[in-house]
N, C-alpha and C positions, 0 to 999 in steps of 0.2 A: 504494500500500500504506500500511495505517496504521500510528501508532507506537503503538496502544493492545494491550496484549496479550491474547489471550483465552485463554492457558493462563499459566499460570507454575506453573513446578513447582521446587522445591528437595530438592536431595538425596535423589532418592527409590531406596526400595529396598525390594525383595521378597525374602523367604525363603518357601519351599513346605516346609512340616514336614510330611511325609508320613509319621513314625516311626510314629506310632500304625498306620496304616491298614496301612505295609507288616509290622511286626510280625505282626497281626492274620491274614493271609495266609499270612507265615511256621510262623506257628502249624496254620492248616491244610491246611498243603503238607508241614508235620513238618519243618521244616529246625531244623535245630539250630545253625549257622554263625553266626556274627557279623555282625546284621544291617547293610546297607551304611550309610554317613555320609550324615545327613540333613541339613538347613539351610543348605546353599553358596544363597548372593543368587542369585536369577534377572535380579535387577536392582540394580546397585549405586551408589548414593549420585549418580544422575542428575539435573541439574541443568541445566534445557532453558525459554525462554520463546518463546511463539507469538507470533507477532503477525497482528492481523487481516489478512486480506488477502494473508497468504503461501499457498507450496504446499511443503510440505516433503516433501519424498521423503526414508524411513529404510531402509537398506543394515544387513545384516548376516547371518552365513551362518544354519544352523537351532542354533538352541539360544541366540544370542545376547540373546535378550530382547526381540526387535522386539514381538510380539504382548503380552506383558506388558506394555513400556510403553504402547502402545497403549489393554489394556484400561484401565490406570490412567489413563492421560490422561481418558478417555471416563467414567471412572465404573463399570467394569463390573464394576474390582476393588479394593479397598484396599491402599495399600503396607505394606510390614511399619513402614517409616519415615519420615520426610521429609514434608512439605507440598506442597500442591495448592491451586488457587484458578485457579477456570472463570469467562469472565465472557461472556455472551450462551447461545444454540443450542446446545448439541452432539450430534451425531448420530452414535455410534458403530455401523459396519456389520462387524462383525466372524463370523467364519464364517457367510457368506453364508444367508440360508433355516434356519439353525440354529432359530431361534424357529417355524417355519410347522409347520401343524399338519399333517398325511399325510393322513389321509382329505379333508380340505376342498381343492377348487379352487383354483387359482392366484389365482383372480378375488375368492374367500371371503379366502383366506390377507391378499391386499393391502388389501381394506377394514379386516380386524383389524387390520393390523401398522400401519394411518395413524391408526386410533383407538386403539390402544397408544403412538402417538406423540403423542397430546393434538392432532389431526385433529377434528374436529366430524363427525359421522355426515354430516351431508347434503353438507360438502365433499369429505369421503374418498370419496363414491360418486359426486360429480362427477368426481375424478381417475383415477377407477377406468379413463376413455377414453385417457389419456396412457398409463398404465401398460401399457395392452395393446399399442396401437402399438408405445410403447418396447420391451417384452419382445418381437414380433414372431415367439408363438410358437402363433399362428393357434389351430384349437378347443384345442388343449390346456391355452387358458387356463381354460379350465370343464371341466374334467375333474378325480379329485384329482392331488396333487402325488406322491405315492406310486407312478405313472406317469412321471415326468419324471427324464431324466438331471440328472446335478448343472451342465450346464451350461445349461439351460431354468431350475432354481431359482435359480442365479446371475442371471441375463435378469432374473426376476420382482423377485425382491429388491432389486435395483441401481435398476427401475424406478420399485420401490413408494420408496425411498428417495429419489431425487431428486423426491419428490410433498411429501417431509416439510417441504420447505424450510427447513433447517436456516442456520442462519451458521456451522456450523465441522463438515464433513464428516471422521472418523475412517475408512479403510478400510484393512484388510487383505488385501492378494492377490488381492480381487476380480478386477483389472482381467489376473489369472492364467489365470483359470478363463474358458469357453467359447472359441468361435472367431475367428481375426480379424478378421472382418465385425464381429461383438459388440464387441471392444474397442476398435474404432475407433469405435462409436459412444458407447460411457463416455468414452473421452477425448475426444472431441466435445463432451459434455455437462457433461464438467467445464472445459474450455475456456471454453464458455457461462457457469456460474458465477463462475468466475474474472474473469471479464469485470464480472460483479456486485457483486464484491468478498468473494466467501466464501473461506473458508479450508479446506486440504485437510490431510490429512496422510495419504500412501499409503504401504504398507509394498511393497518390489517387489524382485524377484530380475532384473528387468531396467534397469540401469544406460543405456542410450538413452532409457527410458521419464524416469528421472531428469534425463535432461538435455535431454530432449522439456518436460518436463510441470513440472518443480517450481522455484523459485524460492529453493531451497537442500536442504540434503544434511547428511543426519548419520548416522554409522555406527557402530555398536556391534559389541564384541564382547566375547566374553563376562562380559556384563550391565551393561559401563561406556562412555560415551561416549565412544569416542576421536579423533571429528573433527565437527566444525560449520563448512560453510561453505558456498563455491559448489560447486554441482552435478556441474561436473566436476573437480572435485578431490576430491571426498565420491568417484567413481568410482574416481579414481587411489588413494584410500587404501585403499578396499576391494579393489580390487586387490591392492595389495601387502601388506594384513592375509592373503587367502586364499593366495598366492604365499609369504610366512612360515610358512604351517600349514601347506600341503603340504611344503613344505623339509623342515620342521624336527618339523612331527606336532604338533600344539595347538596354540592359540591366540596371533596375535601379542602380545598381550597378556603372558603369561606367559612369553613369550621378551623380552620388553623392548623388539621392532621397532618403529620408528619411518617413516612414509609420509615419500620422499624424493619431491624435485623430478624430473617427469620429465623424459629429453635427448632426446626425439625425438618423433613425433607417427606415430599410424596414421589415416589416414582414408580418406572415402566407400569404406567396405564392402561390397562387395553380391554377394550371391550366388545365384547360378543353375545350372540345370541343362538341360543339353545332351543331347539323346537320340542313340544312337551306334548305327546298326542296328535292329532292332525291336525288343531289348530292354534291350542296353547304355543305361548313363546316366551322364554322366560330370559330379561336382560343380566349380564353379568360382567359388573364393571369390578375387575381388581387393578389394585394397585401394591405398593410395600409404602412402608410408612416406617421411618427413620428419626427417634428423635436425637436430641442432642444434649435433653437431662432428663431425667424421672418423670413419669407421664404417668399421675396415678389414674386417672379416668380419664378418657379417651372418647372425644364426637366426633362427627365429620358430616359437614354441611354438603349438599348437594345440587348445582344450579346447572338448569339445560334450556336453551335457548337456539330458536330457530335462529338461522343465519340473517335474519333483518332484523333481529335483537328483540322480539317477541320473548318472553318470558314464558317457557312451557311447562317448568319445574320449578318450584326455591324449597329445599325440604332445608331447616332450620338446623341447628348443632341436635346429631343422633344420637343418643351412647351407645357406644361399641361394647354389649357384653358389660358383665360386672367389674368390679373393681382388678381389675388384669396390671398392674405396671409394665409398663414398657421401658426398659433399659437404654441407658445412650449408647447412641451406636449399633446397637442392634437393630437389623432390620425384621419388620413382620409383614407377612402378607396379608391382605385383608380383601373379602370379597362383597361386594352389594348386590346384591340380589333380587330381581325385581321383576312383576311381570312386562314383558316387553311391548307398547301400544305403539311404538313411534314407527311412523310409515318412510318410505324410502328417502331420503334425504341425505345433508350435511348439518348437521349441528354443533353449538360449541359449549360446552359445558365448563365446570369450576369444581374444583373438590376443594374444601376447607377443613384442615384437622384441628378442632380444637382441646383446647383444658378444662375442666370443669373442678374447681373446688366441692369439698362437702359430698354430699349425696346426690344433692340436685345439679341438672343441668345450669339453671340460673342463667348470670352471665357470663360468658366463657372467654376461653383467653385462647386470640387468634395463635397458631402456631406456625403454620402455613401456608400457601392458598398454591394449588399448580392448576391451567388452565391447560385444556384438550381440545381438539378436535374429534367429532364422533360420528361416524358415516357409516348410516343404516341401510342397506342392500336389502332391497323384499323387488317380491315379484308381484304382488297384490295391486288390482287395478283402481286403486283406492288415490286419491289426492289429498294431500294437506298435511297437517303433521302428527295429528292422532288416529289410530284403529279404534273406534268405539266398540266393537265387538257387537255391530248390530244385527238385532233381531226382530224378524217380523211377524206379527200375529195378526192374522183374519179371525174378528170377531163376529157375533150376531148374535142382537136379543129377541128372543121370541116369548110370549106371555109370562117376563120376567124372568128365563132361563137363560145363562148365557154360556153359549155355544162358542170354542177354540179349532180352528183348525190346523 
């Protein structure tokens, strides 16, 4: 990695004055109330330098300012404040396919977006062969895009961008959108770059992917940087920023919480599912749980959430078993067990091991928080994210008797 930077940014900040526009509105809605408070920072006084050759993965929940700073880094937006200074490529890919045009082919849309990128017409129509490979999204790449789910536009765009050959890649959430097969092949390909010495910077809601993929970790919340460093400690902080806002309801920030050292460790994760009869399914998330001093009673929280940050599970501090200590240093494995309803998907979930004084769970003392990714394989032609296990009965009453079929 080089010591040359190709961002630096000083104290930047955005304010979104939307007064005019929502008045405007107000007006033709006939509201007469006191319109709401405009100009809180979406980004506040951020003070960040790149360096060639890094990957930096940016943590923080929604509304924190991730894509903001983003666009500002890349260029796409001006700060309200603060200085900026780019030095080589930048390639900002932010809301995927945003730019492609609907009526034109996937195949049209890629030649434009490589000659929008200062491409040379006859080399953008040579790359046009990578692109289709990579997108690997057979005729549909000549057909228009106005046909294409948003994870086929993801495919196209991600493809046509790695043709741009940029030296400092901006992406937001990309590596979100479409199926597993897909995202193993972006993180393959940015592997490959990485290897070349470009530079990343991905915005992600998956905390593994951080500590898979990037080469440091920075987390915001709301609009202020509150931690820069290694990858899995940017995890641990965002952890216990999201663990303060549920507590407590806002922002760790504005409660004054501060990321503590964590006493214990969860690891290799992995979860599966067990088929129990022809239609029973029964989940089974283990992990090892390591602490690092005397654990006389032992919980662990458990949060699963669909990939757009829907909340599908919060099961609160468990007790593991009675009073069992767990020794430092010793590793234990531990299994959860549960019956399985969640339908084919990507999910991301949180395990939290906590301490519990006394007999009661009460209020427990965080020990560690590991997040995962969790991708459920069914073949059921069900959509959404729960199996209800429905049932259908054909009733009828007839002179007060009622009849099941």
């Amino acid at each position: 990695m080089s010591s040359r930077p190709v961002i630096e940014a000083r104290g930047l900040t955005k304010i979104y004055d939307t007064g005019v526009v929502s008045e405007l509105w107000r007006h033709i809605l006939g509201r007469s109330d006191p319109p709401p408070q405009t100009g809180r920072p979406s980004l506040d006084g951020v003070t960040i330098d790149i360096m060639a050759g890094e990957t930096v993965g940016i943590l923080g929940a929604n509304g924190a300012g991730k894509t903001t700073l983003l666009a500002i880094l890349g260029g796409v937006l001006n700060a309200t404040s603060g200085s900026i200074a780019r030095h080589g490529s930048i390639l900002p890919l932010l809301g995927v396919g945003t730019s492609f045009i609907a009526d034109l082919s996937g195949r049209d849309n890629a030649e434009l977006y490589l000659i929008m990128m200062g491409v040379p017409r006859a080399a953008a129509r040579q790359r046009l062969a990578a692109i289709e490979a990579f997108a690997d999204i057979g005729h549909h790449f000549d057909v228009p895009i106005w046909t294409y789910s948003s994870g086929m536009v993801a495919r196209v765009a991600f493809a046509a961008a790695l043709e741009v050959k940029a030296e400092t890649y901006i992406i937001d959430e990309t590596l979100s959108v479409g199926d597993a097969v897909f995202r193993e092949k972006c993180e393959a390909a940015i592997m490959s770059l990485q290897g070349q010495g470009r530079t990343f910077l991905l915005v992600t809601h998956s905390p593994p992917l951080l500590a898979r993929m990037c080469t440091r970790g920075l987390v915001l919340d709301a609009g202020r940087l509150v931690f820069d460093g290694p990858p899995r400690a940017a995890m641990q902080a965002y952890g216990e920023i999201r663990e303060a806002a549920d507590k407590h309801g806002g922002s760790a920030r504005s409660l004054g919480a501060s990321a503590s050292v964590s006493t214990a460790s969860i690891t290799k994760v992995k979860f599966t599912t067990e088929t129990d009869g022809e239609f029973g399914k029964t989940g089974l998330l283990r992990f090892v749980f390591t602490p690092q001093h005397p654990v006389t009673r032992l919980a662990v929280g458990l949060t699963i959430k669909a990939a757009t940050g829907i909340v599908l599970l919060r099961l609160p501090a468990f007790p593991i078993g009675e009073k069992t200590p767990f020794q430092p240093g010793t590793s234990t494995p531990i299994v959860l067990s549960f019956e399985q309803r969640l339908l084919r998907g990507t999910y991301f979930a949180e395990l939290t091991a906590f301490e519990a004084a006394g007999d009661a769970i009460g209020t427990p003392t965080i020990l560690c928080i590991q997040s995962f990714r969790l991708d459920v394989v069914e073949t059921l032609a069900q959509v959404g994210f729960m199996d209800v296990d429905l049932d259908i009965t054909v009733s009828s009453d007839q002179q007060g008797d009622r009849r099941e079929h």
